[in-house]
C-alpha positions as CSV (number, residue, x, y, z in Angstrom):
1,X,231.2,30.0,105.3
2,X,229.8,33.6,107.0
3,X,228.6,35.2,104.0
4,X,224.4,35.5,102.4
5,X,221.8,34.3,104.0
6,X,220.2,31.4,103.7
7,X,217.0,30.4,102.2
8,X,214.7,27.7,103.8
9,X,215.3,25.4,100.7
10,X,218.9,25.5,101.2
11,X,218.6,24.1,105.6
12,X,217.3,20.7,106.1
13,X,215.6,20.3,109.7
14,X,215.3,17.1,110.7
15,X,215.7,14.8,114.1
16,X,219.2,14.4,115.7
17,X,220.3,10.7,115.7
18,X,223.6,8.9,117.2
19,X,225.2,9.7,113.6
20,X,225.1,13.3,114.6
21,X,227.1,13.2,117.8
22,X,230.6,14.0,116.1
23,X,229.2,17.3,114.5
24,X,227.2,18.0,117.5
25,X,230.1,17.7,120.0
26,X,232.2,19.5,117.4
27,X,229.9,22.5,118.0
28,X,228.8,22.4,121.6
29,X,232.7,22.1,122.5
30,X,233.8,25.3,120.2
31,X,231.4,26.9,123.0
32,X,232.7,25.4,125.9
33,X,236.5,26.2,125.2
34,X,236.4,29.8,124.2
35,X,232.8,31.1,125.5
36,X,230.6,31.8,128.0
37,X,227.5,30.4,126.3
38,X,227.7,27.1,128.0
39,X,228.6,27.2,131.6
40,X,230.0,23.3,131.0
41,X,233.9,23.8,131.1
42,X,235.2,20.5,130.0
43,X,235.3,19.0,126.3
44,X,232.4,16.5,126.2
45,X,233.1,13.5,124.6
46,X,231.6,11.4,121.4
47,X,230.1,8.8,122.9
48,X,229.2,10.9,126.0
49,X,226.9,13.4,123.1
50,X,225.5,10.1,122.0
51,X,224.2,9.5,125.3
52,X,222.9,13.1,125.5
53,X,220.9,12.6,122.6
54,X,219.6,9.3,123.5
55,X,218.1,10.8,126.4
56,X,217.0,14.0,125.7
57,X,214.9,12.0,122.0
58,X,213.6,9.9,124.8
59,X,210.9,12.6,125.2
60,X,211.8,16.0,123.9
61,X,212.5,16.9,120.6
62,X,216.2,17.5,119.8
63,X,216.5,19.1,115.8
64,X,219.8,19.4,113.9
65,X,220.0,22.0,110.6
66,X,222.5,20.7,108.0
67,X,223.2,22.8,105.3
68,X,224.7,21.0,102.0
69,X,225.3,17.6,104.0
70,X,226.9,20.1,106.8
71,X,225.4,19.5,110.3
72,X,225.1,23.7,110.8
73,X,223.6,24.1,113.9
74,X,220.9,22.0,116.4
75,X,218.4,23.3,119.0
76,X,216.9,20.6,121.6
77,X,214.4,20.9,124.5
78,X,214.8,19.3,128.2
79,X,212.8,19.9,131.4
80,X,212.4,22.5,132.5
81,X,212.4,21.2,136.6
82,X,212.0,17.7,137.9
83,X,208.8,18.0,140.0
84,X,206.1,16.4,138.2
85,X,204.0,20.2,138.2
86,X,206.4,21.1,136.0
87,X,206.4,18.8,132.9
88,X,204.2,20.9,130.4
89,X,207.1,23.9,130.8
90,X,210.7,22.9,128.6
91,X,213.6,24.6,128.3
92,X,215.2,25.1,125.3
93,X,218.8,25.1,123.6
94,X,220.3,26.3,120.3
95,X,223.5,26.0,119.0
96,X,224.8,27.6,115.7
97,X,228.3,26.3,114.5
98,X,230.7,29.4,114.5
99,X,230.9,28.9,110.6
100,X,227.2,29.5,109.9
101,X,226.2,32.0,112.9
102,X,224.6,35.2,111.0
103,X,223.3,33.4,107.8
104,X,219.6,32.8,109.1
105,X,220.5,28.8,110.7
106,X,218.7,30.0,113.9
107,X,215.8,31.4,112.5
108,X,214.7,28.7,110.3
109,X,215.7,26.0,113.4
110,X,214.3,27.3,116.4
111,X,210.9,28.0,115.0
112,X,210.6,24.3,113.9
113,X,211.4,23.2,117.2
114,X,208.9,25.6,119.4
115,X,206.5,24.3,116.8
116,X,207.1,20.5,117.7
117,X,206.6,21.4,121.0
118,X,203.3,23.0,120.8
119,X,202.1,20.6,118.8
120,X,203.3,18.2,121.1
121,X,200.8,20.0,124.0
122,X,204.2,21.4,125.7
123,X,202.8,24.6,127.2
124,X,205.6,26.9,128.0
125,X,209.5,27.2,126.4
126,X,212.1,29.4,128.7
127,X,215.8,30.0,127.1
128,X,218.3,31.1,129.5
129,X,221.0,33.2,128.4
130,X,224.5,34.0,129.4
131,X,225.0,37.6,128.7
132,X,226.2,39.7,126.8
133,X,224.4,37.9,124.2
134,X,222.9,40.4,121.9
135,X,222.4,38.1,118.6
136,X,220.9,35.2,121.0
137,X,218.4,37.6,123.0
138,X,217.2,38.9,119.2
139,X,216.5,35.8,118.2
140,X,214.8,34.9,121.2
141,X,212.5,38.4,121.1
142,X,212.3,38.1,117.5
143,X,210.4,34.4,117.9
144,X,208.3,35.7,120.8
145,X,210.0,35.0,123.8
146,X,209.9,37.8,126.4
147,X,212.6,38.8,129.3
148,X,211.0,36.7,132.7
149,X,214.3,37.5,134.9
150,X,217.9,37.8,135.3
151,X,220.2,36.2,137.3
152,X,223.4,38.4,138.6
153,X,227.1,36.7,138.7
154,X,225.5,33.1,138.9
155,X,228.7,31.3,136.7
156,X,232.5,32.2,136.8
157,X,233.8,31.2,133.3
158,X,237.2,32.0,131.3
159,X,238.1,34.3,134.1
160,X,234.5,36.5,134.7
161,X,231.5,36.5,136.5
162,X,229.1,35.8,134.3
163,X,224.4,37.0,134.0
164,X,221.8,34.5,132.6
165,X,218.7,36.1,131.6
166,X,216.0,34.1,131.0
167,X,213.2,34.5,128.5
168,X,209.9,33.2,128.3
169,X,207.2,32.1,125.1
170,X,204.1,30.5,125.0
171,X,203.9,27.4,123.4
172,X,200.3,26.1,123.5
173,X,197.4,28.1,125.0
174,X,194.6,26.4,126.7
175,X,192.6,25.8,130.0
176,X,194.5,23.1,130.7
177,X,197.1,20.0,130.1
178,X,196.5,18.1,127.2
């Protein structure tokens, strides 16, 4: 499937439901068997990604891009801390399947997302990042997130020491909470 780009008329954004657990395990466990992007190192199961996604919809937006019936990619947001100070500040979370990375699923999916969350009177998005990541940190800077911090040799995956950086964008400016 790597190949063009694609067009905003070809990606259809739209909320995650229980039907999409398969594809979105699928994806999310391609990262946790052969890279460092999650720091989860077991499989997660079907039903478990169903309870995920119950919770997470519960009060956060969580967005799936299919492409031609093709779940390609989803991008969610979760808290960002549990202390109560903290609930206008998310974090985010994008996953590409390995088919469609490079065509363009990313930039059509996480801008629709940070959208829904500032219109939703969510103030601040951070992404963390397990690095290397070069095309994840572009996308990031490309959408207006800027570098807050990194964290040194914080996760030992598939035999390393592993960075996250984090980045930081603002969602909805104003005086105050909504």
């Amino acid at each position: 499937m790597n190949g063009e780009r694609l067009e905003s008329r070809q990606v259809m954004i739209r909320p995650a439901t229980a039907a999409d657990a398969t594809a979105v395990a699928e994806i999310y466990n391609h990262h946790v068997n052969g890279t460092v992007i999650t720091f989860e190192e077991e499989p997660v199961a079907v039903a478990e990604m169903v309870r995920r996604i119950a919770d997470v919809t519960a009060r956060y937006p969580w967005l799936i891009a299919e492409v031609a019936g093709t779940v390609a990619g989803y991008a969610y947001a979760s808290a960002w801390r549990p202390r109560s100070a903290y609930r206008f500040t998310v974090e985010t979370s994008i996953y590409i399947a390995a088919a469609w990375t490079g065509r363009g699923v990313g930039t059509l999916l996480y801008p629709a997302l940070l959208a829904r969350l500032g219109s939703a009177g969510f103030r601040s998005a951070i992404g963390g990042i397990a690095l290397p990541n070069p095309a994840s940190v572009a996308l990031h800077e490309r959408l207006g997130f800027a570098p807050i911090g990194r964290f040194r040799s914080v996760g030992w995956k598939l035999g390393r020491w592993v960075d996250v950086g984090y980045w930081q964008r603002d969602l909805a400016l104003g005086a105050g909470p909504p």
